[in-house]
C-alpha positions as CSV (number, residue, x, y, z in Angstrom):
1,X,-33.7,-7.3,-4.0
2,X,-30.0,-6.1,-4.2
3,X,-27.1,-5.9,-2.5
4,X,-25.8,-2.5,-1.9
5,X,-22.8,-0.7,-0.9
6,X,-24.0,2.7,-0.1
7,X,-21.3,5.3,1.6
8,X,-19.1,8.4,0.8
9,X,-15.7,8.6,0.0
10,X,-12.8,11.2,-0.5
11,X,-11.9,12.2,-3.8
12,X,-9.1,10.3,-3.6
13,X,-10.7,6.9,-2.8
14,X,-10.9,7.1,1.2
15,X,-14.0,6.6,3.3
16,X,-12.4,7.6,6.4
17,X,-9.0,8.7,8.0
18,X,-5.9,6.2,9.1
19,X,-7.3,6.4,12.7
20,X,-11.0,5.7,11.0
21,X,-12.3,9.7,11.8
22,X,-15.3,10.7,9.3
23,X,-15.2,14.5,10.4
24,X,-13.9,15.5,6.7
25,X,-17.2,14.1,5.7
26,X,-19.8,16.4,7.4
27,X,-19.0,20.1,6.6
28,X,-19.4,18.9,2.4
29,X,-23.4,18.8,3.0
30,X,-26.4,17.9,4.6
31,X,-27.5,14.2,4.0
32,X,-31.0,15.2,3.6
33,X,-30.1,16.6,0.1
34,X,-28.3,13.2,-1.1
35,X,-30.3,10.1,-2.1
36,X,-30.2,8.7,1.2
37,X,-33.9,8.8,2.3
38,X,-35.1,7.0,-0.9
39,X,-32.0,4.8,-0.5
40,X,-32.7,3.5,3.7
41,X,-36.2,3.3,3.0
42,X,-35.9,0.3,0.3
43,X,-33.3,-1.2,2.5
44,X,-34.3,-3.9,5.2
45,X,-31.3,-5.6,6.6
46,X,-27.5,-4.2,6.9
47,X,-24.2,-5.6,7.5
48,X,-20.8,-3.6,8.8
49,X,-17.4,-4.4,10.2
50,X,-16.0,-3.9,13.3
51,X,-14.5,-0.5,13.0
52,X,-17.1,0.7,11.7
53,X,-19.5,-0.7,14.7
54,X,-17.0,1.0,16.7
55,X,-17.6,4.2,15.4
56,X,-20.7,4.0,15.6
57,X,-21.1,3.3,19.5
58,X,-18.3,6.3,19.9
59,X,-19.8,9.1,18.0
60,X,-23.5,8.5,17.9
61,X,-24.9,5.7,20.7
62,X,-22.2,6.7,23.0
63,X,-22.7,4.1,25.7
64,X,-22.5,5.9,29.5
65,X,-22.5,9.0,28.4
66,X,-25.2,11.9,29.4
67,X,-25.4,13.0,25.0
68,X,-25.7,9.0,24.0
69,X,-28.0,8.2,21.2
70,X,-29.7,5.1,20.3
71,X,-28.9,2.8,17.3
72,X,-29.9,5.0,14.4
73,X,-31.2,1.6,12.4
74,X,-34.3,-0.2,13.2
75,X,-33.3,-3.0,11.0
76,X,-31.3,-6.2,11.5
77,X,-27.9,-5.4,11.2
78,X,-25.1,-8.2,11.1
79,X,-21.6,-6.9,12.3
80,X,-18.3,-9.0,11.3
81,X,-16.2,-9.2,13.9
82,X,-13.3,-11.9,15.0
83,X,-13.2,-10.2,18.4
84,X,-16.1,-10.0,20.8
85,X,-17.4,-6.7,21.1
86,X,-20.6,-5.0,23.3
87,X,-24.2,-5.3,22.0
88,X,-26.3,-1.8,22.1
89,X,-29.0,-2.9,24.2
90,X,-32.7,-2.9,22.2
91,X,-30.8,-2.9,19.8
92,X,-31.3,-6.2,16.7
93,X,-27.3,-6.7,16.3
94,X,-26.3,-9.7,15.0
95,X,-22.4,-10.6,15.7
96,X,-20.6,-13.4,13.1
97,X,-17.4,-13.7,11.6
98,X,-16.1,-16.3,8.9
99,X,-17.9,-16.7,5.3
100,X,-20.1,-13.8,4.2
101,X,-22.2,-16.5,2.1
102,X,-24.1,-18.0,5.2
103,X,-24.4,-14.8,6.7
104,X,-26.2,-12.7,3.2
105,X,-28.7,-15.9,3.1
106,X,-29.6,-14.8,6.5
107,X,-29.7,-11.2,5.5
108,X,-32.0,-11.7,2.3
109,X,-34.3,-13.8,4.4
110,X,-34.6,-11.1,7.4
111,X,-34.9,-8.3,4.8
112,X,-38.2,-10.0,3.1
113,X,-38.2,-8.4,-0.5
114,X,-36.3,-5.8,0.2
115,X,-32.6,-4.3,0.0
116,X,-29.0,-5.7,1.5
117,X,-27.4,-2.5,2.9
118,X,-23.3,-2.9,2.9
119,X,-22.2,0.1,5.2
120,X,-18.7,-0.6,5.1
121,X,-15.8,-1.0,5.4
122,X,-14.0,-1.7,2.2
123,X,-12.6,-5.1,3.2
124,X,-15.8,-6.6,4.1
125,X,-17.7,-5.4,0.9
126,X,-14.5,-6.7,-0.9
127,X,-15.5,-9.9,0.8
128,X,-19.0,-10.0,-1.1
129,X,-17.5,-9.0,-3.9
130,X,-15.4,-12.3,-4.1
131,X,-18.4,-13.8,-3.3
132,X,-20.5,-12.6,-5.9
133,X,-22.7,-11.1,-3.8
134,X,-21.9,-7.6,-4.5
135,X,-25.4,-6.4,-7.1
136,X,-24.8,-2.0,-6.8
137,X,-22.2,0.2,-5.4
138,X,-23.9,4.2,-4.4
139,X,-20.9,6.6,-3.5
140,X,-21.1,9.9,-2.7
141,X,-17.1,11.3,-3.9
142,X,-16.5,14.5,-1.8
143,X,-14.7,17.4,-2.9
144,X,-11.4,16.8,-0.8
145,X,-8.8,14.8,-0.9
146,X,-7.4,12.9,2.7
147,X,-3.8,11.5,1.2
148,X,-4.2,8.1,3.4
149,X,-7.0,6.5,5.0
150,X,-9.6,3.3,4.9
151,X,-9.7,2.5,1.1
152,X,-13.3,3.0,-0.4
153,X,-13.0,-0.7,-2.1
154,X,-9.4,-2.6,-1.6
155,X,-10.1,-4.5,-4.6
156,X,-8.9,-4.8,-8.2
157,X,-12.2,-4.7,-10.8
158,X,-10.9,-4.4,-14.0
159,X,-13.0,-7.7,-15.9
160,X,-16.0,-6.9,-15.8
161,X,-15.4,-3.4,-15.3
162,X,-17.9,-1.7,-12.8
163,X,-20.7,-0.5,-15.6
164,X,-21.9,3.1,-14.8
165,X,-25.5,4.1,-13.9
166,X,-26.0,7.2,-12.9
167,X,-24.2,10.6,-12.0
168,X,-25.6,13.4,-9.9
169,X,-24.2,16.4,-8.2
170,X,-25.3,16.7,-5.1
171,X,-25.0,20.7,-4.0
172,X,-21.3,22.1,-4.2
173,X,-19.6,18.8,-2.1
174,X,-20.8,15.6,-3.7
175,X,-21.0,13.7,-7.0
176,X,-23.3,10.3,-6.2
177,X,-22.0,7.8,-8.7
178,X,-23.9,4.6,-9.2
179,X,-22.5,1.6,-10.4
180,X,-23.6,-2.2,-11.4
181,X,-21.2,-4.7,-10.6
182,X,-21.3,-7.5,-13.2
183,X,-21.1,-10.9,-12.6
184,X,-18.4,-13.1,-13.4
């Protein structure tokens, strides 16, 4: 069991735009060609921040609108929030705030054997990071650049350095890096 943060980033170290848009991300390829699918079916809980929950209820569960979607993850999923934001209804959200120490013991348990998903943002992973907590780090580095944004990982790692894995190309858009992240 691990705890991973799995996402994709700009070239220059961005997950997303200042105002948190991801549409640089979809024309670089098709996610059926990266490792996700091996990746989502070893993982069996997931935790997010707040922005991130946000996007997901605007551009893919779209409450009260005729083209909503449900949740895409049939997991437990813990979102970190300080403010009180809606539940998706059927739906195993989890809202907490505070120490992400309590809150992984919770997630280990509820994923029984098998993988902690971190979907982001950088601060919060950077939180379990402090914590120790942080085991892998998958990103998928796309071939543009955004100037400004959402910082992949708002953190200084420099002792231990990250210890490369694995590098893949992943058709003309992405290089999947894996890295360990050793412990203190």
């Amino acid at each position: 069991m691990t705890t991973q943060y799995y996402t994709a980033s700009s070239l220059d170290g961005f997950i997303a735009t200042p105002d948190d848009s991801l549409e640089w991300l979809f024309p670089l390829g098709d996610i059926a060609d990266t490792s996700y699918p091996q990746f989502i079916a070893q993982v069996g809980a997931l935790a997010m921040g707040s922005a991130t929950y946000e996007w997901m209820l605007q551009h893919v569960v779209k409450p009260g609108s005729a083209h909503g979607g449900k949740w895409p993850y049939e997991l437990p999923a813990w979102v970190f929030s300080s403010r009180a934001l809606p539940a998706v209804p059927g739906a195993d959200i989890r809202f907490t705030k505070g120490d992400v120490r309590p809150v992984h013991e919770q997630m280990r348990a509820a994923a029984n054997g098998k993988n902690v998903w971190l979907v982001g943002g950088g601060g919060l992973v950077g939180q379990f990071h402090d914590a120790g907590l942080l085991d892998e780090i998958i990103v998928q580095v796309g071939s543009v650049t955004l100037g400004a944004g959402k910082p992949l990982l708002p953190r200084t790692i420099t002792s231990p350095p990250l210890k490369l894995l694995s590098v893949r190309q992943v058709g003309t858009g992405f290089a999947e890096l894996r890295y360990q992240v050793p412990k203190r």
